[in-house]
N, C-alpha and C positions, 0 to 999 in steps of 0.2 A: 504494500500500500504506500504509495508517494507518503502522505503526511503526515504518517509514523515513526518514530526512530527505530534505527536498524539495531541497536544495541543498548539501549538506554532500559531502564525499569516500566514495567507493567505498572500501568497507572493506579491497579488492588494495591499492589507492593510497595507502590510509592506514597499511598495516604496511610496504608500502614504503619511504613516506617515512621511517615512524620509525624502521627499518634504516639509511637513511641518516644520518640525522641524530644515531643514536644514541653516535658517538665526542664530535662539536661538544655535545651537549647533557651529557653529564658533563660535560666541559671546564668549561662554562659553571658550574655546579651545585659542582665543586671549586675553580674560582677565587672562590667566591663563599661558600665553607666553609658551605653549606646541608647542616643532618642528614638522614641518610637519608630518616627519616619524616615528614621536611616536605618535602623535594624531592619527592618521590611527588605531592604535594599539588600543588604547586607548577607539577610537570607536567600533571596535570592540568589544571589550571584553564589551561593554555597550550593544551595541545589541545583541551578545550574549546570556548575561548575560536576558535582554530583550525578546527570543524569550524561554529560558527555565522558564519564569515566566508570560509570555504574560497574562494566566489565570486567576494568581492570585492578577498581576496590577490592579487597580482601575482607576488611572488614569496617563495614559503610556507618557504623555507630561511630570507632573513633575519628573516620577520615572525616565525618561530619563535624565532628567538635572539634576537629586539632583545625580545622580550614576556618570555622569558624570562631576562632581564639585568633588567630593568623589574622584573617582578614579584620575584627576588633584592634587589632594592635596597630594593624595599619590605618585604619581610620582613624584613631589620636594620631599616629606620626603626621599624615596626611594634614589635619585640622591644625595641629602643633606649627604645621612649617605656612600652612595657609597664613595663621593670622602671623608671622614671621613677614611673609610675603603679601600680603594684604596693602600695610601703608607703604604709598610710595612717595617719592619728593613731592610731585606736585598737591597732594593731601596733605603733606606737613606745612608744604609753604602756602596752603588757602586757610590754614589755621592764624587767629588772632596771636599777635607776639603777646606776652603777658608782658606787664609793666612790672619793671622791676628796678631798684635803686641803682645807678650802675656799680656803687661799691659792693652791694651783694653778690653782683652775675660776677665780677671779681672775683669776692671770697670763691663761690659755686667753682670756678675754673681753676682755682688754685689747687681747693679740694682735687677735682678729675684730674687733675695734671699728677698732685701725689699719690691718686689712684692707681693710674692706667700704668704713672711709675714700678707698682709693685708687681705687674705683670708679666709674662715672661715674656723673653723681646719679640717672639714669633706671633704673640696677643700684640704687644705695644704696636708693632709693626702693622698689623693689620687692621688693627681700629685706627689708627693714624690715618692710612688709605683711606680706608671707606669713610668713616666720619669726620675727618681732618680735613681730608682735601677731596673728599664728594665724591670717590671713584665709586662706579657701576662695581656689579658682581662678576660681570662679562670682561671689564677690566683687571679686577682684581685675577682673575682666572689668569690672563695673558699674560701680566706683573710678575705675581707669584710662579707661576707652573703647574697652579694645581687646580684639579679639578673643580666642576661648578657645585657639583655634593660637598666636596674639600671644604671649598672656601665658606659656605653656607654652615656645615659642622664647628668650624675655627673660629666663627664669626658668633656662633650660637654660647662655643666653650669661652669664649673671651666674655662675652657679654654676661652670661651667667657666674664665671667669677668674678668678673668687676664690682658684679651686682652684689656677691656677697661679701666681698670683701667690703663694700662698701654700708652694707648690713652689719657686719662684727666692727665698722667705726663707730654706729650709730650706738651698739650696743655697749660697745666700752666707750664711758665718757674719760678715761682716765687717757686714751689714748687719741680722742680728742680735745683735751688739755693740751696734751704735748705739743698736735697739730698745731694749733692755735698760737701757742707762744713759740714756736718754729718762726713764725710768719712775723714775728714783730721784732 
């Protein structure tokens, strides 16, 4: 019959199974805090993925949940680097400037300059680039040597230790003391 599958699951078997499996596959979907109307998606593309390899399964309960933990995982990576990738220049710069005293944006820059100082020079080096002197990603790639996953990884680890580095100043006042009379 043309618009049947040649190899895929009998359609008994396959509302079966998904009776079965349908307590394990929430589970999986709420430990994984996926929204309703991307899980839908998500199952899909599991069964699927599922009914183009029904044959060559073994055993279609774990292939079901290890793909659909897989495919979970990549949907935070996926969201994680969207909003990463989401603002771009032209949206920071239709943003109002906030009014600020200029001896403050001072202080603010002296802070990130002792920052990004504590970095290691492969971070210093590459937040430089990109937020220093405005280079593209696509740049940075050409610059560096490294890949366009690289530089977005390096970019991500820079930024998240600066971030905490900059969290453990706020949290020691005694080390912001020192800061402070450094500067005078």
């Amino acid at each position: 019959m043309p618009g049947q599958m040649c190899c895929g699951p009998h359609t008994d078997d396959l509302s079966d199974f998904l009776e079965t499996m349908r307590p394990r596959l929430r589970a999986i979907l709420t430990r994984h805090a996926i929204p309703p109307a991307d899980a839908d998606d998500l199952l899909q593309d599991t069964f699927l993925a599922l009914c183009v390899s029904w044959e060559r399964v073994e055993n279609q309960e774990a292939w079901v949940s290890g793909t659909l933990r897989f495919l979970c995982c990549s949907y935070w990576r996926k969201k994680k680097r969207q909003c990463c990738d989401s603002i771009d220049a032209e949206q920071l710069e239709s943003l109002p400037e906030l009014a600020t005293f200029p001896q403050s944006r001072s202080d603010i820059m002296l802070d990130l300059e002792a920052l990004v100082a504590k970095l290691k020079p492969r971070y210093r080096r590459l937040l430089r680039l990109r937020y220093g002197l405005g280079m593209s990603s696509a740049e940075l790639t050409l610059r560096l040597g490294y890949s366009a996953d690289h530089v977005r990884k390096l970019t991500s680890r820079a930024l998240a230790r600066a971030r905490h580095l900059g969290e453990e100043a706020r949290r020691s006042p005694a080390v912001a003391m020192k800061a402070a009379k450094s500067r005078l």
